[in-house]
PLY file of the C-alpha trace (Angstrom):
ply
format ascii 1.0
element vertex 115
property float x
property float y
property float z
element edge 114
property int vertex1
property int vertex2
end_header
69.97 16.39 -21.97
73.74 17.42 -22.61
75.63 20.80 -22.02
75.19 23.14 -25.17
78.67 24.14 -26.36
80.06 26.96 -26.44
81.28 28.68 -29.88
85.73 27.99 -29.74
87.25 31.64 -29.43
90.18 31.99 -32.03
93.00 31.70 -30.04
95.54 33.22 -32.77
94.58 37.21 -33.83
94.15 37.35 -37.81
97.55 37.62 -39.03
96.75 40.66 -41.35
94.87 42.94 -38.80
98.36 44.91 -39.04
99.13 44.75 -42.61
99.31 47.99 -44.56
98.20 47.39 -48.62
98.43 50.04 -51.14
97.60 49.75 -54.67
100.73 51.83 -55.98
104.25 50.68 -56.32
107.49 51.85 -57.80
109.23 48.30 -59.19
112.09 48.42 -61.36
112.04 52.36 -61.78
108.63 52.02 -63.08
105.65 53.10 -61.06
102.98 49.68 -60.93
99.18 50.46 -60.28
96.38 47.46 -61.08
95.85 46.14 -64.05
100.13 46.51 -64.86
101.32 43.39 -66.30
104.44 42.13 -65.02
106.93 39.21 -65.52
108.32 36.92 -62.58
111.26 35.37 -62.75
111.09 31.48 -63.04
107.37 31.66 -63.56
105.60 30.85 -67.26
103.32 33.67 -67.99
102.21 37.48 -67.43
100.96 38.80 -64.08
98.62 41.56 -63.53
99.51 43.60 -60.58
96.68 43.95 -57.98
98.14 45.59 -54.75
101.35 44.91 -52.17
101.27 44.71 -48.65
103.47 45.08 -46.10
103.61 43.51 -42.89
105.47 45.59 -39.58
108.24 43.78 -39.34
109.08 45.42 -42.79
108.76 42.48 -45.18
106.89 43.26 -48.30
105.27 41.37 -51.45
102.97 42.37 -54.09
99.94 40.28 -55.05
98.75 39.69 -58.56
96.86 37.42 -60.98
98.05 35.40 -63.88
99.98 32.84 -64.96
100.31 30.87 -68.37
96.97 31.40 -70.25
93.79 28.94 -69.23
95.67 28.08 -65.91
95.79 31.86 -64.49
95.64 32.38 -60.76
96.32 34.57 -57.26
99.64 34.47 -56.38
102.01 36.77 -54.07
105.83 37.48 -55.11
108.47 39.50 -52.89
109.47 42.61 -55.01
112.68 41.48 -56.18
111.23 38.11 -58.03
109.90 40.87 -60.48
111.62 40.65 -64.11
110.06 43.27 -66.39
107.18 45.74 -65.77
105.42 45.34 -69.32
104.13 48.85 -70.70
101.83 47.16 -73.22
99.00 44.97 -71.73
98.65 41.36 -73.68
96.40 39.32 -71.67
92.97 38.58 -72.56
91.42 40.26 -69.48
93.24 43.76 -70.12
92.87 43.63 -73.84
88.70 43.44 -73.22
88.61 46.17 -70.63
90.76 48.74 -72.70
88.60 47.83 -75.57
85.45 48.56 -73.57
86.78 52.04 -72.87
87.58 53.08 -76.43
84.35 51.95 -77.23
82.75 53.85 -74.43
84.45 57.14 -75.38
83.71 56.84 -79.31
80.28 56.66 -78.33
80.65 59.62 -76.02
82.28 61.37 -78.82
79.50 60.54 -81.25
76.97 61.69 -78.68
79.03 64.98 -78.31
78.94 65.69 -82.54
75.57 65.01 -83.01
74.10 67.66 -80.54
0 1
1 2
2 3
3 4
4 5
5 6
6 7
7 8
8 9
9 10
10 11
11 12
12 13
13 14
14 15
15 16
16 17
17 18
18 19
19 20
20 21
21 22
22 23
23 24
24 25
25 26
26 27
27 28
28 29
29 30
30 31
31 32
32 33
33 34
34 35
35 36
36 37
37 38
38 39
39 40
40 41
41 42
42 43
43 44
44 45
45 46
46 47
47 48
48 49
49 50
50 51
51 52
52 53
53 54
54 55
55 56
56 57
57 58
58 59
59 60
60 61
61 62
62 63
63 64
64 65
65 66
66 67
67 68
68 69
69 70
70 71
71 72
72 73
73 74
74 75
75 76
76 77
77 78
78 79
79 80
80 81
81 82
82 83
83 84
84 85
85 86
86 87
87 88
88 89
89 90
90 91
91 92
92 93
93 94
94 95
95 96
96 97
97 98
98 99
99 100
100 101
101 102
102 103
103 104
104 105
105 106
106 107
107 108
108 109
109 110
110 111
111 112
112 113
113 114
């Protein structure tokens, strides 16, 4: 009968045990909270901002989802590959959940007349 193993120890810490990642984030004068749609330079497509992290050696990127439409993924950019900070959201995702809301609050507000 053999020697049971023995479960391997990681032998490298997790790299983000240290990280610091925030949701907000001033870019281009502009501040950037989830759901913001932004444009990378070089890159086909809008981004929706999700958060940015910071390691503590001081280097910083933001992490978002997107990407040219039917092909959208995760993806991280450093803060200065940001183009434009859009201020109206066009992606399919966005356009659904601010519908849901309107709908949600006419129905609140037709709750609200009728009693």
């Amino acid at each position: 009968m053999g020697r049971k193993r023995k479960a391997a120890e990681p032998l490298i810490p997790r790299p983000n045990a240290e990280w610091e990642y925030c949701t907000e984030v001033q870019i281009n004068g502009r501040n950037v909270t989830p759901g913001t749609e932004l444009k990378i330079v070089g890159e086909r497509g809008r981004y929706r901002f999700m958060r940015t992290v910071k390691k503590p050696d001081g280097k910083q990127w933001i992490d978002v989802w997107g990407g040219p439409k039917g092909a959208e993924q995760w993806r991280s950019f450093h803060l200065d590959k940001v183009k434009r900070v859009h201020y109206k959201n066009q992606t399919v995702e966005n356009l659904a959940v601010e519908h849901k809301a309107k709908q949600a609050a006419k129905k609140a507000e037709l709750e609200d007349a009728e009693d």
